[in-house]
VOKOL-252284 format. One record per residue: residue number from 1; x, y, z of N, C-alpha, C in turn; residue in three letters. Coordinates in steps of 0.02 Angstrom, whole numbers. Layout:
% residues N
+-----+--------+--------+--------+--------+--------+--------+--------+--------+--------+-----+
|   k |    npx |    npy |    npz |   capx |   capy |   capz |    cpx |    cpy |    cpz |   r |
+-----+--------+--------+--------+--------+--------+--------+--------+--------+--------+-----+
| NUM |      X |      Y |      Z |      X |      Y |      Z |      X |      Y |      Z | Ala |
...
+-----+--------+--------+--------+--------+--------+--------+--------+--------+--------+-----+
***
This chain:
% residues 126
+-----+--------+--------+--------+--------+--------+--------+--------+--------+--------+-----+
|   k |    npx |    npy |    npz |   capx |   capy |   capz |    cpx |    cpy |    cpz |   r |
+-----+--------+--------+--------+--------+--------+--------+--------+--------+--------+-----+
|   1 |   2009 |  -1284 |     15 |   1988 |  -1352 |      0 |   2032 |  -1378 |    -56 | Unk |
|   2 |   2046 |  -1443 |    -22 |   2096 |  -1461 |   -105 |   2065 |  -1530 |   -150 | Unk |
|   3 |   2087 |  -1523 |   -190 |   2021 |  -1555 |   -225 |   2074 |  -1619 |   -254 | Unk |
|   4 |   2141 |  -1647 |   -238 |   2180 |  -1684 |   -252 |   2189 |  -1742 |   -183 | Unk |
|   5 |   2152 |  -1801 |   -211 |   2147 |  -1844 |   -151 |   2204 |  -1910 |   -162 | Unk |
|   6 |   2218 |  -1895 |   -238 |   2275 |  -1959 |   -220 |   2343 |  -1945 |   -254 | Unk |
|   7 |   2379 |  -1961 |   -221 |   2453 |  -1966 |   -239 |   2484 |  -1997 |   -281 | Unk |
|   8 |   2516 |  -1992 |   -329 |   2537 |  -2086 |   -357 |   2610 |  -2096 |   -319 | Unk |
|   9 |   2626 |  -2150 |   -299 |   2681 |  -2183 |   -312 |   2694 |  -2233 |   -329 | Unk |
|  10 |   2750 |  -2230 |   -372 |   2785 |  -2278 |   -423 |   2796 |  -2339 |   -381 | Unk |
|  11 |   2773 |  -2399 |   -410 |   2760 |  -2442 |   -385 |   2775 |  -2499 |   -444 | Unk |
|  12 |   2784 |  -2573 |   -426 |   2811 |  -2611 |   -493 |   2738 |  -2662 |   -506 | Unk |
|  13 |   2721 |  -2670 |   -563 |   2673 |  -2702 |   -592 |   2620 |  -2664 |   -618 | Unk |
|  14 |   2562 |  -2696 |   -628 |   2502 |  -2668 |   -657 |   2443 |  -2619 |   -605 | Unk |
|  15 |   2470 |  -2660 |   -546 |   2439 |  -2643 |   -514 |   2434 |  -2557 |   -483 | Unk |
|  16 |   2483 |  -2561 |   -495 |   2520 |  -2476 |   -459 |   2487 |  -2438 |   -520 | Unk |
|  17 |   2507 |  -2445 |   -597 |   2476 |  -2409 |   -643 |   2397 |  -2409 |   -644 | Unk |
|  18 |   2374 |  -2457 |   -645 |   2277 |  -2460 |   -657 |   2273 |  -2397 |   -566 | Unk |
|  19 |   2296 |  -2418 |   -525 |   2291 |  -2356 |   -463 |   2306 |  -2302 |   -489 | Unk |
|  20 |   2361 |  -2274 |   -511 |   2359 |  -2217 |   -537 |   2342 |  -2180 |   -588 | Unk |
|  21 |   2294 |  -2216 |   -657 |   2246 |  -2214 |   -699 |   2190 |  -2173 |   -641 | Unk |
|  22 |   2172 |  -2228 |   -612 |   2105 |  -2205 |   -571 |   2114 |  -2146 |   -536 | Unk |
|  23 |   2186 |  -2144 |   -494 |   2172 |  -2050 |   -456 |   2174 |  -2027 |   -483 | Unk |
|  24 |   2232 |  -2033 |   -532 |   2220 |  -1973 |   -593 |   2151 |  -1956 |   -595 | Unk |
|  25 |   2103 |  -1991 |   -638 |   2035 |  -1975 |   -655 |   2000 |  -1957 |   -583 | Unk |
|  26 |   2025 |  -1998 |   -530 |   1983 |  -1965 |   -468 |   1993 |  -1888 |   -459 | Unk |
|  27 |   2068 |  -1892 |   -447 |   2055 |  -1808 |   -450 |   2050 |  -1750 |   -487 | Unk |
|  28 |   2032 |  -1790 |   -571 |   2002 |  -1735 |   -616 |   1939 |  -1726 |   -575 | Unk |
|  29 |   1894 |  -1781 |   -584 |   1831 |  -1774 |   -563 |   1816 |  -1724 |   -490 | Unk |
|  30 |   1851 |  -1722 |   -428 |   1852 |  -1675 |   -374 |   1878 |  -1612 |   -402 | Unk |
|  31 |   1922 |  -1619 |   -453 |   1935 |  -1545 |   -477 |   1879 |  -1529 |   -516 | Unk |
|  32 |   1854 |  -1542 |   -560 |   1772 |  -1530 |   -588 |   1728 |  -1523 |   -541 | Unk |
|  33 |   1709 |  -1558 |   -493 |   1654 |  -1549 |   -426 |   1682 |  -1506 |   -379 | Unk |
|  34 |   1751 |  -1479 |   -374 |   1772 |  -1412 |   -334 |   1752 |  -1366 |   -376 | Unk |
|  35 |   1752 |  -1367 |   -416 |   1755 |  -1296 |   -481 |   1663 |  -1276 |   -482 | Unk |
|  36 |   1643 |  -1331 |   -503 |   1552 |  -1330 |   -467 |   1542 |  -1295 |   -437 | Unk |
|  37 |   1546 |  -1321 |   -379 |   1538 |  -1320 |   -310 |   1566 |  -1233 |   -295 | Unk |
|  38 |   1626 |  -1216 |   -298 |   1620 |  -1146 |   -302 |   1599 |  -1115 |   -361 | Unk |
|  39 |   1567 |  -1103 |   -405 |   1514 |  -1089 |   -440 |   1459 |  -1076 |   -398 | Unk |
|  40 |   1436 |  -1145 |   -374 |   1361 |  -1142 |   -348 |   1386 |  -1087 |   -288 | Unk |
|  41 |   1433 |  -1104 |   -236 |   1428 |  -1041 |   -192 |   1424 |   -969 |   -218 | Unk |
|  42 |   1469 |   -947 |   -250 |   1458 |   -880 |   -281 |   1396 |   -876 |   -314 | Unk |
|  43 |   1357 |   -914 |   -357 |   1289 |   -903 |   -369 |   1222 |   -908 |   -304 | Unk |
|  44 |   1268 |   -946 |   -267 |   1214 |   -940 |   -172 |   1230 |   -868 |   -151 | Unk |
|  45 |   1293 |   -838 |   -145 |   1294 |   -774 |   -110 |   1260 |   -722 |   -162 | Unk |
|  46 |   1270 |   -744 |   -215 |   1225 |   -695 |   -241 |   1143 |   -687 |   -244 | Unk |
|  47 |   1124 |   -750 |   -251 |   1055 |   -768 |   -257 |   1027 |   -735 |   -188 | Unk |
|  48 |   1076 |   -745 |   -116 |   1088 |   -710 |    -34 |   1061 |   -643 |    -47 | Unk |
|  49 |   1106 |   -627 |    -88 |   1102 |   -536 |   -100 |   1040 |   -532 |   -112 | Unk |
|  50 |   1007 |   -539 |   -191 |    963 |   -520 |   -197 |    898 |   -538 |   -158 | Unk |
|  51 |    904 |   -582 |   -132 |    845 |   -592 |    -68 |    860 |   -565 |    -22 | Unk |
|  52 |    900 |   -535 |    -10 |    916 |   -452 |     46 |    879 |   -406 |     11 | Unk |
|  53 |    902 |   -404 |    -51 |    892 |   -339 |    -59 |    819 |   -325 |    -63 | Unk |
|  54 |    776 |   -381 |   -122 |    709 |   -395 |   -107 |    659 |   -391 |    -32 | Unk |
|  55 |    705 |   -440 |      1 |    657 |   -418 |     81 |    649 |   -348 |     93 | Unk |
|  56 |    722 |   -320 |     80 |    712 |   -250 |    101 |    674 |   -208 |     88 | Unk |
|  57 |    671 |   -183 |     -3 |    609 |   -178 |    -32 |    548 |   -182 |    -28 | Unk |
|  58 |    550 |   -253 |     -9 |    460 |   -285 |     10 |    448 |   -256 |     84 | Unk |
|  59 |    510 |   -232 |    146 |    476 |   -202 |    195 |    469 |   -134 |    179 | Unk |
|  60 |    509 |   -111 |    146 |    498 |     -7 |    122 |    434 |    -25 |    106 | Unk |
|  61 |    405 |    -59 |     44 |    353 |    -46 |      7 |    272 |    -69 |     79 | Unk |
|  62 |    287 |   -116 |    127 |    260 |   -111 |    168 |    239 |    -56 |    218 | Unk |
|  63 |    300 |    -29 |    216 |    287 |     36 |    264 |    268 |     69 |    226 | Unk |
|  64 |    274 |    101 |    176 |    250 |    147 |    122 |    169 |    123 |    117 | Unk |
|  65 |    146 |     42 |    115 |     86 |     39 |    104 |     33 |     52 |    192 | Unk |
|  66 |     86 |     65 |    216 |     46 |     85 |    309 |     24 |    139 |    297 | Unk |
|  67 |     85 |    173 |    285 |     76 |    263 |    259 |      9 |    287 |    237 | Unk |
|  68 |     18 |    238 |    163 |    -51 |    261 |    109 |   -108 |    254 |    136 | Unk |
|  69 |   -116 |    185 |    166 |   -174 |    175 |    215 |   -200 |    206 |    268 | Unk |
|  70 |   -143 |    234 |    311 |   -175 |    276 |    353 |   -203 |    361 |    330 | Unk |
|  71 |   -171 |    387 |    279 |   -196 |    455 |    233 |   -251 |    442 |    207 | Unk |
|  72 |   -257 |    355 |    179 |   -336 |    349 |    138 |   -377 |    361 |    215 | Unk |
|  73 |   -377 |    332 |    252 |   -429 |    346 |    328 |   -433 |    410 |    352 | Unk |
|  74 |   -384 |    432 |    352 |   -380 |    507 |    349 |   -422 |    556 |    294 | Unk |
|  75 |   -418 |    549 |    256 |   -451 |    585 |    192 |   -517 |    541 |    212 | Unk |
|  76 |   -559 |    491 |    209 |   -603 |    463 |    199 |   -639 |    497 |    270 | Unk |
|  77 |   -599 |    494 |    331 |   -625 |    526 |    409 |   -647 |    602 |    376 | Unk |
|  78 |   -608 |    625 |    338 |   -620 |    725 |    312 |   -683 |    718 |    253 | Unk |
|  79 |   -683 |    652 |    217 |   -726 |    664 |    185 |   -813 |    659 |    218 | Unk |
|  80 |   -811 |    606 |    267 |   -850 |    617 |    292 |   -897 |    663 |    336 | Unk |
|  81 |   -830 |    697 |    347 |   -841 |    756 |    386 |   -878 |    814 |    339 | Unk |
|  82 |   -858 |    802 |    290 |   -861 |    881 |    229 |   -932 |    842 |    222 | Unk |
|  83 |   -961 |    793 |    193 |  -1030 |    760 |    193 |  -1069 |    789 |    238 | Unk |
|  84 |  -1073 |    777 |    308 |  -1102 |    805 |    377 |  -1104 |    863 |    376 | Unk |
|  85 |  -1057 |    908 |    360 |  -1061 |   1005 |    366 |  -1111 |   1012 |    306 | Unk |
|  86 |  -1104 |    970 |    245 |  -1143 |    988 |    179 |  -1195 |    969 |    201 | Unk |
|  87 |  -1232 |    918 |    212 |  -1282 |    886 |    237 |  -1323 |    944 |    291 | Unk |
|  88 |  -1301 |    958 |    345 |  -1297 |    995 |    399 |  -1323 |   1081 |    364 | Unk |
|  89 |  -1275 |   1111 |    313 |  -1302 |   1139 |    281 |  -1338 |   1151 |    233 | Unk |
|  90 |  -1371 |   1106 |    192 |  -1402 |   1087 |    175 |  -1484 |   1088 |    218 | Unk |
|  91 |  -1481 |   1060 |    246 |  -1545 |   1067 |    306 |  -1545 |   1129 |    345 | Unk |
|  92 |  -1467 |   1171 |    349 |  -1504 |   1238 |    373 |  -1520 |   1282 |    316 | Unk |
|  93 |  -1501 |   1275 |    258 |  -1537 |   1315 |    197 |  -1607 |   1286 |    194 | Unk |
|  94 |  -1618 |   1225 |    196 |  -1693 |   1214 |    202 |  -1719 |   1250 |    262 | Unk |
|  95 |  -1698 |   1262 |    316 |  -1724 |   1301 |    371 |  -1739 |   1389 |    354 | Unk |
|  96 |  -1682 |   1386 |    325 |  -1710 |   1476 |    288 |  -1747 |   1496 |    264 | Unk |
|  97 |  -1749 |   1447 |    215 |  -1807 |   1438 |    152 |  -1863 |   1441 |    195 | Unk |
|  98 |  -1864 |   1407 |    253 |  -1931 |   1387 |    286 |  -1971 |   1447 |    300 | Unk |
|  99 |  -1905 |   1476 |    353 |  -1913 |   1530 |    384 |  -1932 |   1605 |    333 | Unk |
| 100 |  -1899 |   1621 |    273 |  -1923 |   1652 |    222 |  -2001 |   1655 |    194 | Unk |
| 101 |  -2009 |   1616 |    192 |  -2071 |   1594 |    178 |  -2122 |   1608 |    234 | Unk |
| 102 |  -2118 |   1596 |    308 |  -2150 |   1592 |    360 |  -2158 |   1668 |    334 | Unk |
| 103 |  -2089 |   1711 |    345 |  -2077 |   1788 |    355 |  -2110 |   1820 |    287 | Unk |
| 104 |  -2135 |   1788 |    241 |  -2170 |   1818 |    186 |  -2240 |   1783 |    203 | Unk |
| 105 |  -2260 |   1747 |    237 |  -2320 |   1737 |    241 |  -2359 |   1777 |    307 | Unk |
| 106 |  -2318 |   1801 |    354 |  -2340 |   1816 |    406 |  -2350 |   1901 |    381 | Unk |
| 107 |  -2290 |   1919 |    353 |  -2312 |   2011 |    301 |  -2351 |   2005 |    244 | Unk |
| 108 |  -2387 |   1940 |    219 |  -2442 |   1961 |    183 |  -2493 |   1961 |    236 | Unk |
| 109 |  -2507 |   1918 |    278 |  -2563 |   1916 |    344 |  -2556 |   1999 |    364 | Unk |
| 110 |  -2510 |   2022 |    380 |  -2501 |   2093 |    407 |  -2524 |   2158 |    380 | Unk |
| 111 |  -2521 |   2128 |    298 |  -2538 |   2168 |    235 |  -2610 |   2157 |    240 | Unk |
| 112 |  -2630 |   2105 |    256 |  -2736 |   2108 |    225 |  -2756 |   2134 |    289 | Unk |
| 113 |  -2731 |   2100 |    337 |  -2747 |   2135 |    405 |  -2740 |   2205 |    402 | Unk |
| 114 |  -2697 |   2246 |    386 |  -2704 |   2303 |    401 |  -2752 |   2334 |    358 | Unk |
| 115 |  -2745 |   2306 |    276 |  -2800 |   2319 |    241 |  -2870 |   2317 |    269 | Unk |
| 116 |  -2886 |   2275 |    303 |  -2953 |   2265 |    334 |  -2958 |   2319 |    364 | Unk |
| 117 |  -2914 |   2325 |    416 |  -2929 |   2383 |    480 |  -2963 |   2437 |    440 | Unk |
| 118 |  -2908 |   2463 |    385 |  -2903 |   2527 |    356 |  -3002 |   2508 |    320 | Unk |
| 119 |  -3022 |   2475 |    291 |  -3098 |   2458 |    263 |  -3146 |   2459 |    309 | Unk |
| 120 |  -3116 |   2429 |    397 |  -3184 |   2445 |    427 |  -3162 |   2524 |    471 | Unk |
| 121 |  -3111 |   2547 |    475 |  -3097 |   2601 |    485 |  -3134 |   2666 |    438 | Unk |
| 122 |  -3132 |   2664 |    386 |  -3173 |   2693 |    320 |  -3250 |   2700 |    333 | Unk |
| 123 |  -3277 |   2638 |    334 |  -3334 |   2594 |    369 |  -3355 |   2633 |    416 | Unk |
| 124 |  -3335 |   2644 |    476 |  -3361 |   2674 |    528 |  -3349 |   2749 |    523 | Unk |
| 125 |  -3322 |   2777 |    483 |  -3309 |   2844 |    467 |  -3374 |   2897 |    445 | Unk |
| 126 |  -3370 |   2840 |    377 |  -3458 |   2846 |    323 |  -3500 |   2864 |    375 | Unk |
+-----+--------+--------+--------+--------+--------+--------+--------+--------+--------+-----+
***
């Protein structure tokens, strides 16, 4: 891009000079607004970059947050599970207990009972 839009030529009167006053200054001014202007591009390709590089980032950290999410469901599916076996056992220790108890109540019954026998056994001996 060239940033020089006018030429002078020498020309006789005032008129030719006040024209070449003005390109002059015209094409400072395009040389100042070229010089910009590539500025702003090199600050666009860069500003480019880092919104590459950001998206990119922001999709890793996406997939990374799929990841975490699916291990939290995972762990939360096992925890539930470990709840249910505890739970589960839990109610068969209450079943032991039950059953312990039944099995100590049924060998004291066994104990007076036989005690009895043995008293009217005695009983009918006399």
């Amino acid at each position: 891009m060239n940033a020089k839009t006018y030429e002078s030529v020498q020309g006789i009167g005032k008129t030719g000079q006040e024209l070449e006053n003005f390109g002059s200054a015209q094409n400072q001014l395009n040389a100042e607004i070229l010089k910009e202007l590539r500025i702003m591009q090199l600050q666009t390709n860069m500003l480019t970059h880092h919104l590459k590089e950001a998206q990119d980032e922001i999709a890793q950290l996406k997939e990374e947050q799929v990841k975490y999410i699916l291990k939290l469901n995972k762990y939360k599916a096992e925890a539930d599970s470990l709840r249910h076996q505890l739970e589960s056992k839990d109610s068969f220790q209450s079943e032991v207990e039950a059953l312990r108890q039944e099995v100590a109540r049924l060998k004291l019954t066994a104990k007076l009972n036989t005690n009895a026998i043995e008293r009217l056994s005695r009983k009918d001996e006399s």
